[in-house]
FIMAR-583869 format. One record per residue: residue number from 1; residue in one letter; chain; x, y, z of N, C-alpha, C in turn. Coordinates in Angstrom, 3 decimals. Layout:
<site><baza>NUM</baza><tormi>A</tormi><gupa>A</gupa><n_east>X</n_east><n_north>Y</n_north><n_up>Z</n_up><ca_east>X</ca_east><ca_north>Y</ca_north><ca_up>Z</ca_up><c_east>X</c_east><c_north>Y</c_north><c_up>Z</c_up></site>
...
END
This chain:
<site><baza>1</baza><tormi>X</tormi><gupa>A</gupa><n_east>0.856</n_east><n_north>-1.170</n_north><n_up>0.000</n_up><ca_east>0.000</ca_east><ca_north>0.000</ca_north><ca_up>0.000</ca_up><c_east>0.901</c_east><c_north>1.232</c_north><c_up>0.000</c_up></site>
<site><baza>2</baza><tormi>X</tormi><gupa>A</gupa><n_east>1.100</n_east><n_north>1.895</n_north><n_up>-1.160</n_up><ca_east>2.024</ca_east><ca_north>3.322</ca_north><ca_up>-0.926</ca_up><c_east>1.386</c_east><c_north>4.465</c_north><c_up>-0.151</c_up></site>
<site><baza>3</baza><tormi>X</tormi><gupa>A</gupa><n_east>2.601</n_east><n_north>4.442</n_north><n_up>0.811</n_up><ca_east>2.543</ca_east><ca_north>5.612</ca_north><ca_up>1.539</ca_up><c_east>2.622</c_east><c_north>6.981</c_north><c_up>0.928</c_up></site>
<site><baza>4</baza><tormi>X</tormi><gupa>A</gupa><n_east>1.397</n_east><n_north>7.670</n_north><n_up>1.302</n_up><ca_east>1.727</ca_east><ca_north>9.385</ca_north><ca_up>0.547</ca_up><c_east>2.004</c_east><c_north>10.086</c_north><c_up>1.385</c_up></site>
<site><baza>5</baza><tormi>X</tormi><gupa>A</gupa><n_east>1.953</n_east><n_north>9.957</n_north><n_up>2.466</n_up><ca_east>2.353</ca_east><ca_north>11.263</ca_north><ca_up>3.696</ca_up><c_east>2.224</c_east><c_north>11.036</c_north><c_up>4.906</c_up></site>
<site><baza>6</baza><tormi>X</tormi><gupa>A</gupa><n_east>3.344</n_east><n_north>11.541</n_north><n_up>5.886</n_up><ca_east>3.463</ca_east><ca_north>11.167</ca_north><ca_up>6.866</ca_up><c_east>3.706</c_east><c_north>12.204</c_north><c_up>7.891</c_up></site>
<site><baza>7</baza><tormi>X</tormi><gupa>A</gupa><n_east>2.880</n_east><n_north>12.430</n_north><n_up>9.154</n_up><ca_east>3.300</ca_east><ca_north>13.827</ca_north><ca_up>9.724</ca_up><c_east>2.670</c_east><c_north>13.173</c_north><c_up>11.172</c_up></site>
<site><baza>8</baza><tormi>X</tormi><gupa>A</gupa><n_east>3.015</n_east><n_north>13.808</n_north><n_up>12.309</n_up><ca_east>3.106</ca_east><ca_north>13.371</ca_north><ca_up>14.042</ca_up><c_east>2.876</c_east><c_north>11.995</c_north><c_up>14.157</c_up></site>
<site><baza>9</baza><tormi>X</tormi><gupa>A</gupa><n_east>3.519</n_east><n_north>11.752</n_north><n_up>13.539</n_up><ca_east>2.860</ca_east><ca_north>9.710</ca_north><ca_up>14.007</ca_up><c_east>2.124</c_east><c_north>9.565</c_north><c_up>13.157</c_up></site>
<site><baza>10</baza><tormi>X</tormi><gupa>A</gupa><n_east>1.495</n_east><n_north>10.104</n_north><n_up>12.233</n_up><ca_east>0.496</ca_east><ca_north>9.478</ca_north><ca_up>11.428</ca_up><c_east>0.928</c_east><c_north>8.872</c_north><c_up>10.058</c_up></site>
<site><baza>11</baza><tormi>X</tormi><gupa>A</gupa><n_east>1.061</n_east><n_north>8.133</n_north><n_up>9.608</n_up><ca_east>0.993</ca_east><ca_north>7.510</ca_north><ca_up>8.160</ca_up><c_east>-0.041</c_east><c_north>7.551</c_north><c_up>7.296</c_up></site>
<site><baza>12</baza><tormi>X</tormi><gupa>A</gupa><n_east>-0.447</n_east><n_north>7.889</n_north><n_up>5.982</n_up><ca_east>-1.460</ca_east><ca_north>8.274</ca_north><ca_up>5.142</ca_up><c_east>-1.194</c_east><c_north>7.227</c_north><c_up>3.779</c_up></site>
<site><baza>13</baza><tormi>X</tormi><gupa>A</gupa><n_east>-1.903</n_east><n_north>6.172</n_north><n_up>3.952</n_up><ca_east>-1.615</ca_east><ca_north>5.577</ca_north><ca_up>2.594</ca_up><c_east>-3.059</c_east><c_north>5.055</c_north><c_up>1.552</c_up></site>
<site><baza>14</baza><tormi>X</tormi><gupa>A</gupa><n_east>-2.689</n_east><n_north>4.833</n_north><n_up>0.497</n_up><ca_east>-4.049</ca_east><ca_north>4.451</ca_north><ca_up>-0.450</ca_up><c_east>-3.487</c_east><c_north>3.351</c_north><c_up>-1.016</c_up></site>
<site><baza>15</baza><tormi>X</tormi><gupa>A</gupa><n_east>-4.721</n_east><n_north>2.987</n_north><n_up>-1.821</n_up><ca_east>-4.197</ca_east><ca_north>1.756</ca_north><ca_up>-2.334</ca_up><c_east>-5.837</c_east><c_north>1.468</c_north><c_up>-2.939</c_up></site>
<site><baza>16</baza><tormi>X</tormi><gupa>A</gupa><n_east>-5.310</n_east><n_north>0.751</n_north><n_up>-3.938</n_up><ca_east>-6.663</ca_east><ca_north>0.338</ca_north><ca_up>-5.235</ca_up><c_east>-7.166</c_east><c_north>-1.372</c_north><c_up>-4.778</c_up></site>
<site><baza>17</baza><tormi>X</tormi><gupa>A</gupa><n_east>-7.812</n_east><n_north>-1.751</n_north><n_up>-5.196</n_up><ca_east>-8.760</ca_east><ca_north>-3.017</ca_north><ca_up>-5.011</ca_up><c_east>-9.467</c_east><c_north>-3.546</c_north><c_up>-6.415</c_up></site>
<site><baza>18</baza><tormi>X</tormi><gupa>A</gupa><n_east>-8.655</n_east><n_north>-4.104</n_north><n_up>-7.035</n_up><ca_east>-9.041</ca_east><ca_north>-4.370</ca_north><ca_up>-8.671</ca_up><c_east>-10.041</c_east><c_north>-5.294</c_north><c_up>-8.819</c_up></site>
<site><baza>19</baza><tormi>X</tormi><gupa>A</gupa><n_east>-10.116</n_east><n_north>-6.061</n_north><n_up>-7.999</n_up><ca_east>-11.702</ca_east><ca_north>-6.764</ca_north><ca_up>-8.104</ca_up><c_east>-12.296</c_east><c_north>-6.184</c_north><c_up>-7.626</c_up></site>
<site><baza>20</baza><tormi>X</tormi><gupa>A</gupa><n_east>-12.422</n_east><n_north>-5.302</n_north><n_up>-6.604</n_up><ca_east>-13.475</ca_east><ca_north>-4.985</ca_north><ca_up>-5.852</ca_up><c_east>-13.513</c_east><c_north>-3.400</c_north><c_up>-5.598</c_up></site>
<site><baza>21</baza><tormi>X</tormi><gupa>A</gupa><n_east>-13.952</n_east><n_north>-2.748</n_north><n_up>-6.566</n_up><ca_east>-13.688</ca_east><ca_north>-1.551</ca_north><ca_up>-6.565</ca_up><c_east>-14.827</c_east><c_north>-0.873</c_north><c_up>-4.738</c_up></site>
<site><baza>22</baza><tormi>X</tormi><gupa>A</gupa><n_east>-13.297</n_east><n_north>0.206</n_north><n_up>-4.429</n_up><ca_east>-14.399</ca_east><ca_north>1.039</ca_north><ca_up>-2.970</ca_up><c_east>-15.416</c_east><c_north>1.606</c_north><c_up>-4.153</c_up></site>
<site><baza>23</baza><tormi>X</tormi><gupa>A</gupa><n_east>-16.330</n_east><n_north>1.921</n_north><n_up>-2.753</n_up><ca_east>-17.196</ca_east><ca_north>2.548</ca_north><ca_up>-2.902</ca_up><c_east>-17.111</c_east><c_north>4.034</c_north><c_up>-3.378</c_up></site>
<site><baza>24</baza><tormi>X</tormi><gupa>A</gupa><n_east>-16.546</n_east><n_north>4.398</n_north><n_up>-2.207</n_up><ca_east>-16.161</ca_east><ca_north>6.069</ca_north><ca_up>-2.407</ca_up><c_east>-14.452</c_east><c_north>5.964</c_north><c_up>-2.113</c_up></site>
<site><baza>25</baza><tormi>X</tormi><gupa>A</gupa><n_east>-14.173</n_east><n_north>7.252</n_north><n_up>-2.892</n_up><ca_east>-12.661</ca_east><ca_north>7.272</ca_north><ca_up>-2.489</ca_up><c_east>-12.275</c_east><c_north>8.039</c_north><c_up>-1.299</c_up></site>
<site><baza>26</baza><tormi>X</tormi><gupa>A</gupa><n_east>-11.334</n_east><n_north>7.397</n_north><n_up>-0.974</n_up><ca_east>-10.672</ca_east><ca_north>7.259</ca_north><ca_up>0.216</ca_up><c_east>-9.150</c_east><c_north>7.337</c_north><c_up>0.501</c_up></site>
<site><baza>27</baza><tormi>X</tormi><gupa>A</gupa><n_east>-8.864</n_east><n_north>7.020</n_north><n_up>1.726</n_up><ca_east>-7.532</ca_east><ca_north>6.710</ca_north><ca_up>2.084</ca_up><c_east>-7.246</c_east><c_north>6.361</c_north><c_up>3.789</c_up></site>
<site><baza>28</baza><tormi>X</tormi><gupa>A</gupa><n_east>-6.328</n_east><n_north>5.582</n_north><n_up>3.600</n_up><ca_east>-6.542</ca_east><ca_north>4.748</ca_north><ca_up>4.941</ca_up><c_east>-4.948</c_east><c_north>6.110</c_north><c_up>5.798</c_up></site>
<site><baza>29</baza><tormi>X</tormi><gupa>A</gupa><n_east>-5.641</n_east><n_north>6.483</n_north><n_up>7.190</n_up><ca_east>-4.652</ca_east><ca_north>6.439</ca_north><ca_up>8.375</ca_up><c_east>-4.507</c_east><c_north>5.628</c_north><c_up>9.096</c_up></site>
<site><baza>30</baza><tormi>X</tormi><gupa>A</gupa><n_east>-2.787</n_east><n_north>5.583</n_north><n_up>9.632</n_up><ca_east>-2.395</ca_east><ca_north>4.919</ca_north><ca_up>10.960</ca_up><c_east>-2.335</c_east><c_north>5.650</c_north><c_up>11.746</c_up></site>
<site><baza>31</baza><tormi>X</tormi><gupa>A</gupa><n_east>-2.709</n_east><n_north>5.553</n_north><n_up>12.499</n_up><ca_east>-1.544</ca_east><ca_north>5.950</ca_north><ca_up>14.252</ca_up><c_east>-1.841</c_east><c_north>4.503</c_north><c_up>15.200</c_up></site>
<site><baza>32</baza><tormi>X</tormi><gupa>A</gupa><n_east>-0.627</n_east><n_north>4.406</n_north><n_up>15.779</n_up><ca_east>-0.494</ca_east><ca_north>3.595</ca_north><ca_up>16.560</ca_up><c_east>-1.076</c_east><c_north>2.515</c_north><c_up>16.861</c_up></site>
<site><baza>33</baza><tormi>X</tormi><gupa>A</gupa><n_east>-1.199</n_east><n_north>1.473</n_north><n_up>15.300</n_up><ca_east>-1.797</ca_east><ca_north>0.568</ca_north><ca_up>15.530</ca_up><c_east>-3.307</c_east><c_north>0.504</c_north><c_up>15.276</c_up></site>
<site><baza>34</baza><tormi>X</tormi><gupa>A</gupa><n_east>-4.163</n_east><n_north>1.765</n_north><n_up>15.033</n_up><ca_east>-5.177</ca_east><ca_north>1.740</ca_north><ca_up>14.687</ca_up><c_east>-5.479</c_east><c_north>2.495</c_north><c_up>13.513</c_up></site>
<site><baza>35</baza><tormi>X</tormi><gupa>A</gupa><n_east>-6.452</n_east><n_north>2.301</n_north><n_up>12.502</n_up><ca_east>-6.765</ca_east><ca_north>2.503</ca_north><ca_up>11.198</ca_up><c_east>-7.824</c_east><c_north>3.049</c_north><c_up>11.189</c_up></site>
<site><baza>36</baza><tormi>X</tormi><gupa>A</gupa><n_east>-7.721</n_east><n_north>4.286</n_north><n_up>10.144</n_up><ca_east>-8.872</ca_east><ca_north>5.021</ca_north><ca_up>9.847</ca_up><c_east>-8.945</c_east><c_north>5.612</c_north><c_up>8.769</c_up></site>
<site><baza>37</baza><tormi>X</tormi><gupa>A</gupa><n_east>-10.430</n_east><n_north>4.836</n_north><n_up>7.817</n_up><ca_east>-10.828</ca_east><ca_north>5.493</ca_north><ca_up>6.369</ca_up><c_east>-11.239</c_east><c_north>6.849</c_north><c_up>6.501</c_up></site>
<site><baza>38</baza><tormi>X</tormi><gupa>A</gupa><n_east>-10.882</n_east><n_north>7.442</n_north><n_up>5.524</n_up><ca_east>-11.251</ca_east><ca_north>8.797</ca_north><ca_up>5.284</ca_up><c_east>-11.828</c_east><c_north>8.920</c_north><c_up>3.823</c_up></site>
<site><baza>39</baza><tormi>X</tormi><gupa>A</gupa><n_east>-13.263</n_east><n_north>9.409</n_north><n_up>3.852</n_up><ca_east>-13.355</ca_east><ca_north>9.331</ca_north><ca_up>2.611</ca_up><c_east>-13.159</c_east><c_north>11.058</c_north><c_up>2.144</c_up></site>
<site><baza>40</baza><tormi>X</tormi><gupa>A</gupa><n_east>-12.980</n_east><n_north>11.276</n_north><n_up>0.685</n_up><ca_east>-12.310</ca_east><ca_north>12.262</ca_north><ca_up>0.111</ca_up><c_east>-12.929</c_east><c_north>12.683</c_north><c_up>-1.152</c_up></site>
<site><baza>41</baza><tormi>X</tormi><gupa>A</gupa><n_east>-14.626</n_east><n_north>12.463</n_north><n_up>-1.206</n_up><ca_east>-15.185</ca_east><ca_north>12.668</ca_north><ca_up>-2.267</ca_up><c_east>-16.117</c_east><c_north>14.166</c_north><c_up>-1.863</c_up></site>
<site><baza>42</baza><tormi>X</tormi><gupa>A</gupa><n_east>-17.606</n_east><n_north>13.915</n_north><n_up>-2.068</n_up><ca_east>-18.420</ca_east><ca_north>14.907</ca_north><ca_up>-1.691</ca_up><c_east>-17.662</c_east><c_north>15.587</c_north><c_up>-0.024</c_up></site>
<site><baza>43</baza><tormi>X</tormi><gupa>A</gupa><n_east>-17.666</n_east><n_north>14.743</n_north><n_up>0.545</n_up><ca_east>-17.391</ca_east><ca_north>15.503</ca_north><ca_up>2.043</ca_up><c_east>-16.281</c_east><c_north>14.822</c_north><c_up>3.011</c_up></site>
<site><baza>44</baza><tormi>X</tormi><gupa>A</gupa><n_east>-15.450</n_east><n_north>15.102</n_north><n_up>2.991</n_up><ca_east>-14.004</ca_east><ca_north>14.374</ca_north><ca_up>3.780</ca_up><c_east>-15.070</c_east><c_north>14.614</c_north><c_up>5.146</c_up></site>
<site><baza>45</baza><tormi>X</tormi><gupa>A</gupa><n_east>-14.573</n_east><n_north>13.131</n_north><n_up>5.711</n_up><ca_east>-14.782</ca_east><ca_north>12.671</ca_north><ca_up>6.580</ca_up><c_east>-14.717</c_east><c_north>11.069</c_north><c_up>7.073</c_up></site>
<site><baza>46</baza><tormi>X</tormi><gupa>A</gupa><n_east>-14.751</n_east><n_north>11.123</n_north><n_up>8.318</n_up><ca_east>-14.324</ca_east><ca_north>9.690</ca_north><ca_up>8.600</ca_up><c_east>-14.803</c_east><c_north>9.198</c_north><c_up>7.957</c_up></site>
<site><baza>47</baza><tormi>X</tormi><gupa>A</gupa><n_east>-14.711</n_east><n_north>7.648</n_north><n_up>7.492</n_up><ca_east>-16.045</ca_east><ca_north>6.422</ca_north><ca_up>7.360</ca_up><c_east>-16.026</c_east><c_north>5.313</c_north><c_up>8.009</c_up></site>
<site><baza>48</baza><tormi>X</tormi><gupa>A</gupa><n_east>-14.920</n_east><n_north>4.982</n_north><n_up>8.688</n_up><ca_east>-14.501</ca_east><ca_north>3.754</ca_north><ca_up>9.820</ca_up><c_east>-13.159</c_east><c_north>4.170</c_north><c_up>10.449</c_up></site>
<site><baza>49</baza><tormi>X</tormi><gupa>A</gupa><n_east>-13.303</n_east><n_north>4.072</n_north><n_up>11.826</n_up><ca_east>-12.114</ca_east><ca_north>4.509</ca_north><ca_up>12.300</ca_up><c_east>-12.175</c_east><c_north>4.896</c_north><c_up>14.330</c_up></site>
<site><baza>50</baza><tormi>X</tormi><gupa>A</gupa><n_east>-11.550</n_east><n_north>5.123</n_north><n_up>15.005</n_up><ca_east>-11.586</ca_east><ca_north>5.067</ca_north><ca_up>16.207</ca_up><c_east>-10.268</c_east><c_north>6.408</c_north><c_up>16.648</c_up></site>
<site><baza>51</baza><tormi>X</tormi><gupa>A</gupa><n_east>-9.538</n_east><n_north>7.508</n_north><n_up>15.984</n_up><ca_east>-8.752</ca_east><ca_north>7.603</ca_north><ca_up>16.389</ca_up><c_east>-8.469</c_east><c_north>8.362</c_north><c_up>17.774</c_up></site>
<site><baza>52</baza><tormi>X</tormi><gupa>A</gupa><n_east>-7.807</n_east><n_north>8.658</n_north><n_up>18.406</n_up><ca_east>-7.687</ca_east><ca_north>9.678</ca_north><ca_up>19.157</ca_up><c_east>-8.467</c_east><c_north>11.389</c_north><c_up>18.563</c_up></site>
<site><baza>53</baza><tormi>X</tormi><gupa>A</gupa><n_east>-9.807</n_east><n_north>11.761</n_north><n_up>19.219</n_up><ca_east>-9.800</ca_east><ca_north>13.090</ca_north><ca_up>18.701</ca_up><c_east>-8.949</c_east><c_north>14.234</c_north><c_up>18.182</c_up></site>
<site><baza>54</baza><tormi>X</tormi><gupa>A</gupa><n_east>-7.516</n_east><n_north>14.275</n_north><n_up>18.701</n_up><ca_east>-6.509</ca_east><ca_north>14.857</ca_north><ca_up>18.258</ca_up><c_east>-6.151</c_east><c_north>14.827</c_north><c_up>16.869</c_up></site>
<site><baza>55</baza><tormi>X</tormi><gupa>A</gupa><n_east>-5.837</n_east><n_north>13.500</n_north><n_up>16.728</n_up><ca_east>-5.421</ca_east><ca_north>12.987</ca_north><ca_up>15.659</ca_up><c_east>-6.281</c_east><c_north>12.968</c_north><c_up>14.675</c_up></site>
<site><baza>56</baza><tormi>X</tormi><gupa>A</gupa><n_east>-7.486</n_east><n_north>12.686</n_north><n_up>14.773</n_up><ca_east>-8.392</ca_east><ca_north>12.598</ca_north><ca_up>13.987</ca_up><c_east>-8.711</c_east><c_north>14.394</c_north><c_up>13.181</c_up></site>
<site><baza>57</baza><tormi>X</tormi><gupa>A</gupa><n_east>-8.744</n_east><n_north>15.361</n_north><n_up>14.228</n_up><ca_east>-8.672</ca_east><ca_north>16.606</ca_north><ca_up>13.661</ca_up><c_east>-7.334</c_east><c_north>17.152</c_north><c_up>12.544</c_up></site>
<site><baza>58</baza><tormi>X</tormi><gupa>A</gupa><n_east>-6.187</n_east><n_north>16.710</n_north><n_up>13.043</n_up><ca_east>-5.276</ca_east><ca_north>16.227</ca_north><ca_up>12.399</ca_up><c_east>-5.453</c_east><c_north>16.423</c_north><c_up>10.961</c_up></site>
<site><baza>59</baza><tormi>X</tormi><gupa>A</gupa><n_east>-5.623</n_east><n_north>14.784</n_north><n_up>10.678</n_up><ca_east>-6.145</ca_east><ca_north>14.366</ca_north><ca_up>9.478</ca_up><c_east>-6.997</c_east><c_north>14.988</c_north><c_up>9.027</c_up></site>
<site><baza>60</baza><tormi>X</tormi><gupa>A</gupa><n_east>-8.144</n_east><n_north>14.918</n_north><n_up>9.084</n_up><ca_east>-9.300</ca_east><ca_north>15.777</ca_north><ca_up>8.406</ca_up><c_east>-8.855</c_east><c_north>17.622</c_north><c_up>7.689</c_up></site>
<site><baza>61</baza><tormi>X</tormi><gupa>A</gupa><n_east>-8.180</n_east><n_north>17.983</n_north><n_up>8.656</n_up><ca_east>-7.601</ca_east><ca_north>19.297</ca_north><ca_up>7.794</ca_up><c_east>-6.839</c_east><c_north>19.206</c_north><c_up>7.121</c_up></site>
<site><baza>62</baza><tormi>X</tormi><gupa>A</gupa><n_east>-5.434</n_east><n_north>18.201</n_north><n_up>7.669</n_up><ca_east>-4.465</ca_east><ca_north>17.841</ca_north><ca_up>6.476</ca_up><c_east>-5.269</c_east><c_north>17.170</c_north><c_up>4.905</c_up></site>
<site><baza>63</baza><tormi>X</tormi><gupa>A</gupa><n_east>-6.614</n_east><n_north>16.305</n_north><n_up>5.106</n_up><ca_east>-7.479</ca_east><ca_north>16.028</ca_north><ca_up>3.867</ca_up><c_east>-7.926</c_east><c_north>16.984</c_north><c_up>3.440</c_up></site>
<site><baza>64</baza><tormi>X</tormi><gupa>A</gupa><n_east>-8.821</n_east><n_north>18.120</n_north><n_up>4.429</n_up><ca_east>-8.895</ca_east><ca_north>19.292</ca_north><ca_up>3.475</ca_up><c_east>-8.105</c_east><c_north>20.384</c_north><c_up>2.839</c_up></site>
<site><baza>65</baza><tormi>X</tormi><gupa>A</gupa><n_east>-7.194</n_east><n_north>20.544</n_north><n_up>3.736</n_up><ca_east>-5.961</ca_east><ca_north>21.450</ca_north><ca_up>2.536</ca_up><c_east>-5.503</c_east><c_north>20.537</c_north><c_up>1.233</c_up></site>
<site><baza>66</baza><tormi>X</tormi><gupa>A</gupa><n_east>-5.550</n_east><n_north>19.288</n_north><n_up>0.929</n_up><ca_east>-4.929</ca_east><ca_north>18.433</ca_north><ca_up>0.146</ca_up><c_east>-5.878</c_east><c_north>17.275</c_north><c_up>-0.417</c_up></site>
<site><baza>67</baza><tormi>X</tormi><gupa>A</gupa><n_east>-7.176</n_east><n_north>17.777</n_north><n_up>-0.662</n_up><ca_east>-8.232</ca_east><ca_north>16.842</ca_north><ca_up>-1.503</ca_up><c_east>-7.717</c_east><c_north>16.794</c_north><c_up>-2.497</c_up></site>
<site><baza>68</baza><tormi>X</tormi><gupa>A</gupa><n_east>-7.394</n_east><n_north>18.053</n_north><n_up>-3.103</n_up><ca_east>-7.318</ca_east><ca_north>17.601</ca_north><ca_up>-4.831</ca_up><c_east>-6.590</c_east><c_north>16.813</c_north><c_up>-5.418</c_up></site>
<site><baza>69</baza><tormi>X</tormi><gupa>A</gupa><n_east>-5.312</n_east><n_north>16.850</n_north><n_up>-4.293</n_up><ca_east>-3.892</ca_east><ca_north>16.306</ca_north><ca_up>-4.604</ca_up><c_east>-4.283</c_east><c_north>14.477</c_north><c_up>-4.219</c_up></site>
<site><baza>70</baza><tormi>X</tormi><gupa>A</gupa><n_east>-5.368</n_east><n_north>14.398</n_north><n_up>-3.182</n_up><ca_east>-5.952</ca_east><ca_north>13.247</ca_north><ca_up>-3.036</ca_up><c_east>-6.666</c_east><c_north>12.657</c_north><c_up>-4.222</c_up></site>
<site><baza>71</baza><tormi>X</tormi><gupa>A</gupa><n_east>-7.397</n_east><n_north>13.642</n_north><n_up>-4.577</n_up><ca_east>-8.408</ca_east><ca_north>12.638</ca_north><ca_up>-5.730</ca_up><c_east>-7.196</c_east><c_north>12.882</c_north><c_up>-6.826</c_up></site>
<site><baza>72</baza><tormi>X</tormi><gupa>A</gupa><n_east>-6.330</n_east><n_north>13.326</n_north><n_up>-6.957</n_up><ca_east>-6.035</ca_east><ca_north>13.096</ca_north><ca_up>-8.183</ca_up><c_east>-5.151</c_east><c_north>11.749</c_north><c_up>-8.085</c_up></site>
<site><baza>73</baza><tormi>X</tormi><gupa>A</gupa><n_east>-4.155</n_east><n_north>11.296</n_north><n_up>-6.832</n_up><ca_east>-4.174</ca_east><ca_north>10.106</ca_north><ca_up>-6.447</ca_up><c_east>-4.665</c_east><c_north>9.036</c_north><c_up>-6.396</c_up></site>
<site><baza>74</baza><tormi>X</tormi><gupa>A</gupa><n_east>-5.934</n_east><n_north>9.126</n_north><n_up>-6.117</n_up><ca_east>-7.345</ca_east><ca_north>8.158</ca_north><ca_up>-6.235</ca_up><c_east>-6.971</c_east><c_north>7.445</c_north><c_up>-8.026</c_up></site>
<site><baza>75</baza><tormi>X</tormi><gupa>A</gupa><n_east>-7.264</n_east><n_north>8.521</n_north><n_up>-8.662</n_up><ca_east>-7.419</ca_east><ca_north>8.215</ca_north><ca_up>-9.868</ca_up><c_east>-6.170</c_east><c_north>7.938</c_north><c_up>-10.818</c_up></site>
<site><baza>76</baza><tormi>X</tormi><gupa>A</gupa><n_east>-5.195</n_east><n_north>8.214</n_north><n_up>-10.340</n_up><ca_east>-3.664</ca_east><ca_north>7.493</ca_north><ca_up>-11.015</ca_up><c_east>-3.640</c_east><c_north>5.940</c_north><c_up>-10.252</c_up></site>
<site><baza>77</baza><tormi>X</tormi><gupa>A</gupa><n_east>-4.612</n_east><n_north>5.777</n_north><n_up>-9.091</n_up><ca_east>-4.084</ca_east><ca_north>4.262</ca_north><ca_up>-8.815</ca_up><c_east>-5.511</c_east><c_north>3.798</c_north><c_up>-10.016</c_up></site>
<site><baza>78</baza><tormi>X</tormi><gupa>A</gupa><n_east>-6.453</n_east><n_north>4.104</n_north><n_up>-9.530</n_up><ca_east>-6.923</ca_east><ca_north>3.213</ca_north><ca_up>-10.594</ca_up><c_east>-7.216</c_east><c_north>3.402</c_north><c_up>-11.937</c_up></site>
<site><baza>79</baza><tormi>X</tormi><gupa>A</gupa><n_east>-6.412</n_east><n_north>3.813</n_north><n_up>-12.779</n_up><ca_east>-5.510</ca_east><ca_north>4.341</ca_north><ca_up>-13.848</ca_up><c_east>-4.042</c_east><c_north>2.815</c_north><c_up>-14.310</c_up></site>
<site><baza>80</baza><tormi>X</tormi><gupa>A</gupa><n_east>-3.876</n_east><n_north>2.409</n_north><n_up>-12.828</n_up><ca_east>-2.754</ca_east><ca_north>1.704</ca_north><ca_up>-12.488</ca_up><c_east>-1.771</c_east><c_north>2.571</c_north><c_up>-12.834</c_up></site>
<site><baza>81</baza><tormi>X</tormi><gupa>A</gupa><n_east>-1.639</n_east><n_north>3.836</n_north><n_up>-12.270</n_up><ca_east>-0.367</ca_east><ca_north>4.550</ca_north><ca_up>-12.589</ca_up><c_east>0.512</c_east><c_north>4.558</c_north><c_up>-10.615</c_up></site>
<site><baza>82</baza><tormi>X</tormi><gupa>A</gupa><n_east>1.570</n_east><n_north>5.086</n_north><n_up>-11.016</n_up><ca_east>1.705</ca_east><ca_north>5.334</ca_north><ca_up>-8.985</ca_up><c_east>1.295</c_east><c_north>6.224</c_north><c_up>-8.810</c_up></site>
<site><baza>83</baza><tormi>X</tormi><gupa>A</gupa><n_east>1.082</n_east><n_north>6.524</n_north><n_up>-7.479</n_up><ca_east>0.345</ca_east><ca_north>7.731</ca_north><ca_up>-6.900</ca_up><c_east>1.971</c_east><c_north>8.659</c_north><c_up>-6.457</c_up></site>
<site><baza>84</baza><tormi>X</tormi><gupa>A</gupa><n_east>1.768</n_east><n_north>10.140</n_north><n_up>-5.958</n_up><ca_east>2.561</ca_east><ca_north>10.563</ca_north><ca_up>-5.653</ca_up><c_east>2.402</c_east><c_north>11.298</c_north><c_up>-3.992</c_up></site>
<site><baza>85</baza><tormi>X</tormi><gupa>A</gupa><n_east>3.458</n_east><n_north>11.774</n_north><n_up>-3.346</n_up><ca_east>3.750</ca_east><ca_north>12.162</ca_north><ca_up>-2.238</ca_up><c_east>3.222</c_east><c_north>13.890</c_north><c_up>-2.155</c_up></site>
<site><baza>86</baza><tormi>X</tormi><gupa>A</gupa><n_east>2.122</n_east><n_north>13.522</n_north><n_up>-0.874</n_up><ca_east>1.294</ca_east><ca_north>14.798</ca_north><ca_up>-0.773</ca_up><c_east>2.367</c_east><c_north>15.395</c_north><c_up>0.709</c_up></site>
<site><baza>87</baza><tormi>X</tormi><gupa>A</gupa><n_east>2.528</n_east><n_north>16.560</n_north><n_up>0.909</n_up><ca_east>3.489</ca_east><ca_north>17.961</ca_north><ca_up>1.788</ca_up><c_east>2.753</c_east><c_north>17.410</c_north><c_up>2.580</c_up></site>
<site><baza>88</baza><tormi>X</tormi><gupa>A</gupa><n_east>3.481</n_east><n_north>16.933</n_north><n_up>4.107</n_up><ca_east>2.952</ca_east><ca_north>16.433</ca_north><ca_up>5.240</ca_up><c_east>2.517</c_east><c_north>17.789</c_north><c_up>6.158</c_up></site>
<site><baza>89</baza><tormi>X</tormi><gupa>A</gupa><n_east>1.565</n_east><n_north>17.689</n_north><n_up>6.949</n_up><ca_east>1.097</ca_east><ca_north>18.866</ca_north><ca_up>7.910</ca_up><c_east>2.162</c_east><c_north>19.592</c_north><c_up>9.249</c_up></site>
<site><baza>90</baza><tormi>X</tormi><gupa>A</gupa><n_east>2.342</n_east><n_north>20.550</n_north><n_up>8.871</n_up><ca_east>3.323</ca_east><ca_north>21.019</ca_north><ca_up>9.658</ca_up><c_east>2.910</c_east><c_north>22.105</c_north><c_up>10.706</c_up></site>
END
């Protein structure tokens, strides 16, 4: 699953499903062992996930400064092209 960005502990990666296309696009976070979809279409926001509220605010702004650069990711994986490395939140 390529990693696109990585900032306080968090890891941000996507990844395609060729039989089984998602539903909506997305992208999976880590922190510490726990995982959380974000979807990145009509309205960023969770869609499964548990993280620390911190973290979770986190993410969600780092998705909204950087949707576009997301969906355009989305669509080079399933393109089968690579995706590229989105400016981590600083």
């Amino acid at each position: 699953m390529p990693e696109i960005s990585r900032f306080f502990g968090i890891v941000i990666r996507m990844f395609a499903e060729f039989q089984s296309k998602h539903n909506r696009p997305h992208f999976h976070a880590y922190y510490q062992g726990l995982d959380n979809s974000v979807a990145i279409d009509d309205n960023i926001e969770i869609i499964v996930g548990d993280f620390p509220k911190r973290q979770e605010r986190l993410v969600l702004a780092w998705a909204e400064l950087h949707r576009e650069e997301l969906m355009d990711n989305w669509l080079l994986l399933y393109s089968g092209e690579r995706t590229f490395s989105i400016e981590p939140l600083k």
